[in-house]
N, C-alpha and C positions, 0 to 999 in steps of 0.2 A: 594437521589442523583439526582443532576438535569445535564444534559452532552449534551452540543451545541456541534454536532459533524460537521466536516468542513467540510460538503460534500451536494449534493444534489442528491448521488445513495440512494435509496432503498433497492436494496442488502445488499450496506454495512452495515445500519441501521440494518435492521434486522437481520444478522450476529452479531451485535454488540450485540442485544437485547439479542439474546439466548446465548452469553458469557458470559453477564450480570446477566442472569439468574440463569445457571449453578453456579454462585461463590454465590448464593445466595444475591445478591442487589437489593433493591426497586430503580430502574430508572427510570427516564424518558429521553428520548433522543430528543432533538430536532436537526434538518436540518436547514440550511444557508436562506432556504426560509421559515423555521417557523419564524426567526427573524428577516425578510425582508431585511438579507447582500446578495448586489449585485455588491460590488465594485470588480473592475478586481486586482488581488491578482500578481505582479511580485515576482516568485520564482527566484532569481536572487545569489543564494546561490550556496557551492561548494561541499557541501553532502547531503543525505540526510535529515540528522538532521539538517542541516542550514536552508531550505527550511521547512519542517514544522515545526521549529521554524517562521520560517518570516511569515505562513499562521495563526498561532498560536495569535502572536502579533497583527497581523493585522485586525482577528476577535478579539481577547480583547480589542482592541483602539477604534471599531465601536461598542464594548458592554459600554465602559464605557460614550461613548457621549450620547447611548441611555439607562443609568442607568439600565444597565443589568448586575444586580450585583451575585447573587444567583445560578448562572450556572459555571460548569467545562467546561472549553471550550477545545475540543479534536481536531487535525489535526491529517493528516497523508501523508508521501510520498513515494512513493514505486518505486521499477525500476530494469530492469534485470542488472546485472553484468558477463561479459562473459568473464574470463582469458586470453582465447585465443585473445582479444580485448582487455587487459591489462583495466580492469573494466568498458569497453564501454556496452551497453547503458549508463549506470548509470543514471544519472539523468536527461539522455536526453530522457530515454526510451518511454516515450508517445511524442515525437517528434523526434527522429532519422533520418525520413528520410522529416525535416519539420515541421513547425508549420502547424495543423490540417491534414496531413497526412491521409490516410487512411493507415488499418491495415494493409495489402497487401503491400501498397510499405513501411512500418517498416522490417515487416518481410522479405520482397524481398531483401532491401536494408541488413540486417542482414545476410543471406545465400550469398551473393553475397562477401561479407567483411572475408565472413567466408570459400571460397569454396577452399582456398590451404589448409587448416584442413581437412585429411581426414581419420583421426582417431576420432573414438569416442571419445575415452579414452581422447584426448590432446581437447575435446568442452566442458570441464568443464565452471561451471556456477553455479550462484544462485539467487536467487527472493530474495530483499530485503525490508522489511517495515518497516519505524521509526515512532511512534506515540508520540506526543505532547502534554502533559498535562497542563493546566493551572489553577490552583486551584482557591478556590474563594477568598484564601487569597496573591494571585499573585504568590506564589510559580512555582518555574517549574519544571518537571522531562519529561525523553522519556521511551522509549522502545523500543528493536528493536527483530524484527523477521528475520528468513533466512532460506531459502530452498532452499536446493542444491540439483544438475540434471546435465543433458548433454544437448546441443543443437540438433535435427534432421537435417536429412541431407534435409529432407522435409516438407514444414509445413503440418499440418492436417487440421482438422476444423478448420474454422474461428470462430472469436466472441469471447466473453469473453476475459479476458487482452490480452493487447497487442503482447505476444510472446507466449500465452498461446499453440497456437499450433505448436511451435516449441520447447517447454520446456517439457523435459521427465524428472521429478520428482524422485530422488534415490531410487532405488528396484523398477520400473514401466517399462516398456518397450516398451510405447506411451506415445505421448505428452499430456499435461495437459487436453487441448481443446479436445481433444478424449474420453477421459473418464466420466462416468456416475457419477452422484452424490454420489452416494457409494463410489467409487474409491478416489472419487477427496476429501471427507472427510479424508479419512486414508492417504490420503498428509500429512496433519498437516500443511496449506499454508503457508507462509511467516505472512499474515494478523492475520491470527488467533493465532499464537506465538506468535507475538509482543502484539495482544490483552489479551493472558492469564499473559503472563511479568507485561503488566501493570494492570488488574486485582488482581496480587498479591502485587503490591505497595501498591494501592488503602487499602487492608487491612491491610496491614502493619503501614498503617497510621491514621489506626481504622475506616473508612467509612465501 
């Protein structure tokens, strides 16, 4: 199995890898800069799954002028959903407060929108990720993952996703960004759900 994943993190890749692993597949994965795609991608979509679908298409239309035929080409799109914001981030979530934003004024502007909430209980929320497959026979299928939590009434650490340290994960009682790698596995993230989802198509369809 050969899988052009639409990204140029590191992390994600090899996250991917050892999912890939674990189901037992011979993969190889390649990044947006092993196949030299660097056109600017408009996600101009109204859910998740509209968006990496359009990033989906967009790397197979630049696979097919460069007869890159032999590869599953993978997207993905992710974004907080916050109740009490009737599903705001959503899709705006890595630009809420902006295009290129820093993390700081997402999350400032989020606690700010969010500060007549002041019950836990009513900052429900959840982490959403849709992945995009595109087979080698043009086929399409998603998957989606979700992780539900509360919002903090403070951020924590910085880094890592976007709200990561203001996202307390169900049964945790700190935000994501606070937590050690031990911890932040026993999440079961949004990312890694939607990747075990579509790990079980993938066999379901004999690969």
């Amino acid at each position: 199995m050969k899988i052009i994943y639409g990204t140029t993190n590191k992390a994600k890749v090899e996250a991917m890898y050892g999912i890939v692993k674990n189901y037992g597949f011979d993969a190889e994965i390649f990044t947006l800069k092993d196949i030299g795609f660097t056109d600017e991608i408009i996600e101009d979509g109204t859910t998740f799954e509209e968006n990496s679908l359009i990033k989906a298409k967009a790397i197979s239309e630049f696979c097919k002028k460069n007869n890159i035929t032999d590869k599953i080409i993978l997207t993905d799109d992710a974004g907080l959903c916050v109740d009490y914001l009737n599903g705001a981030p959503g899709i705006y979530t890595g630009r809420y407060a902006g295009d290129h934003a820093p993390q700081i004024d997402n999350i400032n502007k989020l606690l700010e929108n969010m500060k007549e909430c002041t019950k836990l209980e009513d900052r429900s929320c959840k982490l959403v990720c849709v992945l995009t497959a595109i087979l080698t026979d043009g086929s399409t299928f998603n998957a989606r993952g979700e992780c539900t939590g509360t919002i903090a009434f403070e951020h924590g650490k910085l880094g890592g996703l976007t709200f990561g340290p203001v996202f307390i994960p169900k049964g945790f009682d700190k935000p994501m960004g606070d937590m050690d790698e031990s911890e932040y596995i026993a999440v079961h993230n949004h990312r890694d759900l939607a990747m075990n989802e579509l790990m079980n198509k993938f066999k379901e369809l004999g690969y």
